[in-house]
C-alpha positions in Angstrom: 1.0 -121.2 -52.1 2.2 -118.4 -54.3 3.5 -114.6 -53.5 0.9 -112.3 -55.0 1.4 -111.7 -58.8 4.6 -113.5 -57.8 4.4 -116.8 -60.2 6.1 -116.9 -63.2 8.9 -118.2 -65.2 10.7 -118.5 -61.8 8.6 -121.0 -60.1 5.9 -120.6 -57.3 7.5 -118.7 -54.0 5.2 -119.1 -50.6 3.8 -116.2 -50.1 5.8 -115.0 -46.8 8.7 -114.8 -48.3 7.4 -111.8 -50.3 5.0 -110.7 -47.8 6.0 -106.4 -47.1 7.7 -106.1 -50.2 4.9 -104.6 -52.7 3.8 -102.6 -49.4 7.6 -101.5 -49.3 7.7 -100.3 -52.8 4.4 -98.1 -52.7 6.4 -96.6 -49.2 9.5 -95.7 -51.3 6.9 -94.6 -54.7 5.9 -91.8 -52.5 8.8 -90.7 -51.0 11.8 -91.6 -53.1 13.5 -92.6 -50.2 16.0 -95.4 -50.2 15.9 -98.9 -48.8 16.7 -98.4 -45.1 19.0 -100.7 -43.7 16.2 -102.8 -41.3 14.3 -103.2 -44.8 17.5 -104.6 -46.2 18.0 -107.0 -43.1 14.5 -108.0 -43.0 15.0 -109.1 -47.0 18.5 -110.6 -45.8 16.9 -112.7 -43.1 14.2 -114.1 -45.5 16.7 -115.1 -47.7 18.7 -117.0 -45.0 15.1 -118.7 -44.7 14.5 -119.3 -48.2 17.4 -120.7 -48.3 16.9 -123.4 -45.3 13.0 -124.0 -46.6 15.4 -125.3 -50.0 14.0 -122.6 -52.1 16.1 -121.7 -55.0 17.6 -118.2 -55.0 16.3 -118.0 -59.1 12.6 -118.4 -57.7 12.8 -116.4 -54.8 14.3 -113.2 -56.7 12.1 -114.3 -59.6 9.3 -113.9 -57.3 10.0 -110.6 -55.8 10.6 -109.3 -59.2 7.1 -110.4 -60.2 5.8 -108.4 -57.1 6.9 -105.8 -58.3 6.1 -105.7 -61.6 2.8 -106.6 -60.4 2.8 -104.0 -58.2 4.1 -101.1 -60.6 1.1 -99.7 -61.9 -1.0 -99.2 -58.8 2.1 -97.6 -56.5 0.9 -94.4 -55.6 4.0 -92.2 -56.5 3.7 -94.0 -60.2 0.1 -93.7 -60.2 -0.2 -89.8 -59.0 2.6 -88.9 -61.4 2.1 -84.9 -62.7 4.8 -85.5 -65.6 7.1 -87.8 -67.3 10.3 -86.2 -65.2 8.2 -87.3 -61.8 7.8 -90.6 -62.8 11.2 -90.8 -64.0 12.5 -89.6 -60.4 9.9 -92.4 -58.5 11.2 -95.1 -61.0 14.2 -94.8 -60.6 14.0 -94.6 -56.9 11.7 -98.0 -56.6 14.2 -99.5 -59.6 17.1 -98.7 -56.6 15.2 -100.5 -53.9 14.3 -103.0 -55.8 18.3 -103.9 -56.5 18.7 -103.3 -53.0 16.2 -105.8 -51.9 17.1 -108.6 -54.1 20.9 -107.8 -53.3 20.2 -107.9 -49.6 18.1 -111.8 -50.7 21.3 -112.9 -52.6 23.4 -112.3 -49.8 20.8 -114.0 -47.1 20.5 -116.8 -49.2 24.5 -117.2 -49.7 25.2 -116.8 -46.3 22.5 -119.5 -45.4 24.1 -121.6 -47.8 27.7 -121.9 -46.7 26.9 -122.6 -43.2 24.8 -125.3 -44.7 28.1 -126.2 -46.4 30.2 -125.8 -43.0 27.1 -127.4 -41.0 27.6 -130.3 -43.6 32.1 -130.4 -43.7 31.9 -130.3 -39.6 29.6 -133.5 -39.9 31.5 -135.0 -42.7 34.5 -134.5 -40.5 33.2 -135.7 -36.7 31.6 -139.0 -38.9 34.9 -139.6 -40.4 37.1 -139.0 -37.4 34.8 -141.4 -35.5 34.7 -144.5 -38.5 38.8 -144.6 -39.2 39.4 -144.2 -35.5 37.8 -147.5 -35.5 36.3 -146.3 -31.6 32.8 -145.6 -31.7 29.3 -147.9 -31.7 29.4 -150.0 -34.9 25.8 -149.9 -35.0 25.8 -145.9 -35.0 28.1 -145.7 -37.2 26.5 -148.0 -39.7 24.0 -145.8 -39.3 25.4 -142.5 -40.0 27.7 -144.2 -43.0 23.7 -144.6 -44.8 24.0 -140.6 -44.9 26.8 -140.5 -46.7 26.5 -142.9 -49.2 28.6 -145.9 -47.7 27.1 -149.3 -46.9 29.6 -150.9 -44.2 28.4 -154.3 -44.8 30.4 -154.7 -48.5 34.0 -154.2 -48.8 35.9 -151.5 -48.9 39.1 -150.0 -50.1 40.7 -147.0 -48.8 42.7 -144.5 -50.8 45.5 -142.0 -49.1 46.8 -139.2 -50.8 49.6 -137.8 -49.2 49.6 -133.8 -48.7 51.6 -131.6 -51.0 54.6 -129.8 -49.1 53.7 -127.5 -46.6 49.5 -127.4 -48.1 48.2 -129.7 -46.1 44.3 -131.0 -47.3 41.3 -129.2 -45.3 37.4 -129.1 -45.9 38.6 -125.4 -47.8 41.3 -126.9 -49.9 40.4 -126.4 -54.0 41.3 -130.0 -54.6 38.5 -131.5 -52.3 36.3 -129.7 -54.5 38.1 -130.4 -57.4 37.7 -134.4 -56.9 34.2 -134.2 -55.5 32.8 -132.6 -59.0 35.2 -134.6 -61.2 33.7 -138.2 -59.4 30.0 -136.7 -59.8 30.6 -135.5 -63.2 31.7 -139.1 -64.4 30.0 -141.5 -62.3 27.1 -139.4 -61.2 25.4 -141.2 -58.0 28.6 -143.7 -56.7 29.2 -145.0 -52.8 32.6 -143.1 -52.3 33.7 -140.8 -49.5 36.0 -138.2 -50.3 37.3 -135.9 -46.8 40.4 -134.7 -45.8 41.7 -136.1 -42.5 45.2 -135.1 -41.0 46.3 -133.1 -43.7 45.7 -136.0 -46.2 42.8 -136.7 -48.6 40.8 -140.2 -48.3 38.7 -141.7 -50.3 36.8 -145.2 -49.5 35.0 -146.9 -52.0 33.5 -150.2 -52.6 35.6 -152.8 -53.9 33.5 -153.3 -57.4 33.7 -149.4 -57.6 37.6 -149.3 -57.5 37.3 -147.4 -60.9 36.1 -144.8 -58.7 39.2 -145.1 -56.4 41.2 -144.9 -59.5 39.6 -142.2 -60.8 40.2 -140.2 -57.6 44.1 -141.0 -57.4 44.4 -140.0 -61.2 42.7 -136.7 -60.7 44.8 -135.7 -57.2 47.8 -136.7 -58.7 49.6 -136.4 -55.5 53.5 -137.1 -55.4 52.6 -140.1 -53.4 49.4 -142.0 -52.9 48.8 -145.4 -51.2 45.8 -147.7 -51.7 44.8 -149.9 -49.3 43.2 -153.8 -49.7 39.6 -154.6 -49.5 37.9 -155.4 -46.0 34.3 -155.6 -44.9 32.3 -154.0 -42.0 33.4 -151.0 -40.6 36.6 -152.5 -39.1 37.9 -153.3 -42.4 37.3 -149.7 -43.5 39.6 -148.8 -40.7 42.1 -151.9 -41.6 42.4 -150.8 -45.4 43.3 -147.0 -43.9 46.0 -148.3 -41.5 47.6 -150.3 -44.6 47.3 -147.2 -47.1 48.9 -145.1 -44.0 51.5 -147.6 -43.6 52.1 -147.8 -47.0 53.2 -144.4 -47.1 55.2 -144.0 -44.2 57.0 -147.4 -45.7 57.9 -145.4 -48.7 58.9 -142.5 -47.0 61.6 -144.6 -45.4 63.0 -146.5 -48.1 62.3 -143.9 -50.6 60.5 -146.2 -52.4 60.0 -144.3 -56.0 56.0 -145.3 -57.5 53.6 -142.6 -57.3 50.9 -144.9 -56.5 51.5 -147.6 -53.8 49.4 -150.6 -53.5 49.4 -152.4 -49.8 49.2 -155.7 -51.5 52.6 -155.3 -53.3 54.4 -154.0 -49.9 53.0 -157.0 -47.6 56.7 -158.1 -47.2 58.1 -155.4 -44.7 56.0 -156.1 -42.3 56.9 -159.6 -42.5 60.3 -158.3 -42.6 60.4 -156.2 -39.6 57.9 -158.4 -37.3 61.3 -159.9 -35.7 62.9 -156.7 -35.4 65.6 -158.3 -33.8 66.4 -161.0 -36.4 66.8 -158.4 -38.9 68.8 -156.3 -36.8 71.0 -159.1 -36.3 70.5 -159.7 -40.5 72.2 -155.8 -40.7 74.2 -156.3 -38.4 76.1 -159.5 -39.6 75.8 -158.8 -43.1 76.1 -154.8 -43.6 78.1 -154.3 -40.4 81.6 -154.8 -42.3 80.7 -151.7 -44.3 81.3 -149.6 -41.9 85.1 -150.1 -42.3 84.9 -148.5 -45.4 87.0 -145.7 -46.6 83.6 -142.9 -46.3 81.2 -145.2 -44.0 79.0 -147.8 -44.9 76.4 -145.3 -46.3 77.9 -144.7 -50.0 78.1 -148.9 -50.2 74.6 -149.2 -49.1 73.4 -146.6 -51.4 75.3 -148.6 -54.0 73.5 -152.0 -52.9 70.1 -150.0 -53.2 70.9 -148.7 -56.5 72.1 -151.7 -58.4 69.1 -153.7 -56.9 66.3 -151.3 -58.1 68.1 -151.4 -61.5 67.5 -154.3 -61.9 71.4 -155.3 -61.2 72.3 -153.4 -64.8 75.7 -151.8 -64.3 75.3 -149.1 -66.6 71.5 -148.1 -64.8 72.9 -148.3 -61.5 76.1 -146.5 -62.3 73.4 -143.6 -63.9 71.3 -143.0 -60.6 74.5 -143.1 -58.3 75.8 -140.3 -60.9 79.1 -142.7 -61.5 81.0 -143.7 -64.6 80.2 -148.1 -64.9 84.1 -148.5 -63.9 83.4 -146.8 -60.4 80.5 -148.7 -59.6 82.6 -152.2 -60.5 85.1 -150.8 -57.5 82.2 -150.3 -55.5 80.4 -154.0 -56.1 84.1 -155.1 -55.8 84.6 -153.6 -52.1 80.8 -154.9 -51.2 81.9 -158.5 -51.6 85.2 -158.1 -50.0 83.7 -156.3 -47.0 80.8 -158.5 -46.4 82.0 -162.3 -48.0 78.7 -161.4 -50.3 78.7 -160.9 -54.2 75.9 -159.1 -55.5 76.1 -160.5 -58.8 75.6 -163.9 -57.0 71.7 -164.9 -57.3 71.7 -165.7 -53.3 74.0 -164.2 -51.8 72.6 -160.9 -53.7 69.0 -161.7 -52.5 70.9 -161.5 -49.0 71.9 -158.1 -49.4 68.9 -156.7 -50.7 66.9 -158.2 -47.9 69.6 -156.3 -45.3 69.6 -153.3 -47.5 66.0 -153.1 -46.9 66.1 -153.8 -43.0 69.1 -151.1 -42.8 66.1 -148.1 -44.2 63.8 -149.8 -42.1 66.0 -149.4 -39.1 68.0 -146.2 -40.1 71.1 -147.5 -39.8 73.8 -147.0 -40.4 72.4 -143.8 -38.7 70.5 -145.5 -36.0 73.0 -148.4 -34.4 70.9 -151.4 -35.3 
């Protein structure tokens, strides 16, 4: 199933896809005419088909081109040539229809091609709306999920990368491209999903592929990223996104400074805050004297917040508050005398921390707790 005197170095095009072109040529050979434009849409439209038949735009211009070589000899305007000048005038006309035939494939061909891409992004998109929505048929999903490379049944881990300023992710955004070719280039054929979805970028993976997921968070490098934990099925896959999405809205809030967030390691605030009104009462009873304080309570909370992420080492603490060590002493000094609490006290230091946390959590002092 080859073009006439179309096969070559280019690989074997069916014939139809080159059908009217030598017949074309021998046209324009007489009258040194150029392409008109329904020739050029008829080439355009075979390319769109080339294109969905998966013929590769090398063979399918390689084969015209062999037409035409093919062809050369016997066109009439080359054959009944009087002089070298003619023949230079109906050469250079079929050379120009020629380009304008293969130019008019290429552009067919393209155009078939990215709404391939967008035919394949909108799916991409619908499959993962419907799977971390957690609302649709498991068993269609499971289905579907085949398609793209994920087998429900193991366990998964889901990866969040948070959106950069005002540029949130989209199926056009250079970084989905970016990560896709990076993870194929390394690990060739691997059972990951990359997509954007809200403005972020996800990425689940198997849990004994996580070098995968790390690769993916390396190569984003996003301010802020938040993995998930492992779960199975197609619940878990939406389980491990809620965590990673509550991860990050968790480190909005307490300005919590890693890059890279792991679920796992922030499994306490939601422990913390599941009796929202014990640890209102904690913030209340503990932080609530602060608010007598020459400024408000929020330069003392700060203060709490800073000396605790420290590491409770004066002279660190005294650095990120942007204070000399002698002004942070007043400030630990008016924490204990405020709230009967010392935080260079093991426990009662513990206590603090634990309300300094709840008082992010809660916005207060802000938000009344």
């Amino acid at each position: 199933m080859v073009a006439t005197g179309a096969a070559g170095a280019a690989g074997a095009v069916p014939a139809e896809f080159v059908a009217g072109f030598p017949e074309t040529l021998a046209e324009i050979s007489r009258s040194c005419r150029v392409l008109s434009r329904a020739e050029r849409e008829g080439r355009r439209a075979l390319g769109e088909q080339a294109a969905d038949s998966g013929i590769a735009l090398s063979a399918l211009i390689g084969g015209h081109l062999g037409a035409a070589r093919h062809a050369w000899p016997t066109l009439p305007g080359v054959a009944g040539a009087r002089d070298a000048a003619e023949l230079r005038k109906v050469g250079a006309a079929v050379l120009a229809a020629l380009e304008a035939g293969v130019a008019a494939l290429a552009d067919g061909h393209g155009r078939a091609q990215r709404h391939a891409v967008r035919r394949a992004a909108g799916a991409r998109k619908a499959f993962v709306d419907d799977l971390l929505y957690g609302r649709s048929d498991p068993g269609r999903i499971a289905e579907q999920a085949e398609g793209f490379g994920l087998r429900l049944a193991d366990r998964h881990i889901v990866a969040v990368a948070a959106a950069v300023g005002e540029d949130p992710y989209d199926e056009t955004h250079p970084m989905l491209h970016r990560v896709e070719r990076e993870l194929a280039g390394r690990f060739g054929d691997h059972d990951a999903l990359i997509a954007p979805k809200d403005g972020q970028l996800v990425c689940i993976a198997t849990s004994v592929q996580r070098h995968v997921l790390d690769a993916f968070v390396k190569t984003v490098a996003a301010p802020r990223t938040a993995v998930g934990r492992a779960h199975s099925g197609a619940v878990g896959v939406v389980r491990s996104y809620e965590e990673a999405l509550s991860a990050l809205d968790l480190a909005e809030r307490l300005a919590l400074e890693p890059a890279v967030l792991n679920a796992a390691d922030l499994l306490v605030f939601p422990v913390l805050m599941r009796d929202r009104a014990a640890m209102s009462d904690l913030v209340r009873t503990v932080l609530g004297p602060l608010e007598d304080a020459r400024g408000g309570a929020q330069p003392l909370l700060d203060t709490i917040t800073a000396y605790a992420a420290s590491g409770y080492v004066n002279a660190e603490a005294a650095r990120r508050l942007d204070l000399s060590v002698r002004a942070l002493s007043y400030r630990l000094e008016r924490i204990a005398a405020l709230t009967g609490f010392d935080p260079d006290d093991a426990l009662q230091r513990y206590t603090l921390e634990t309300a300094a946390m709840g008082a992010r959590l809660l916005d207060w002092p802000s938000t009344p707790a």
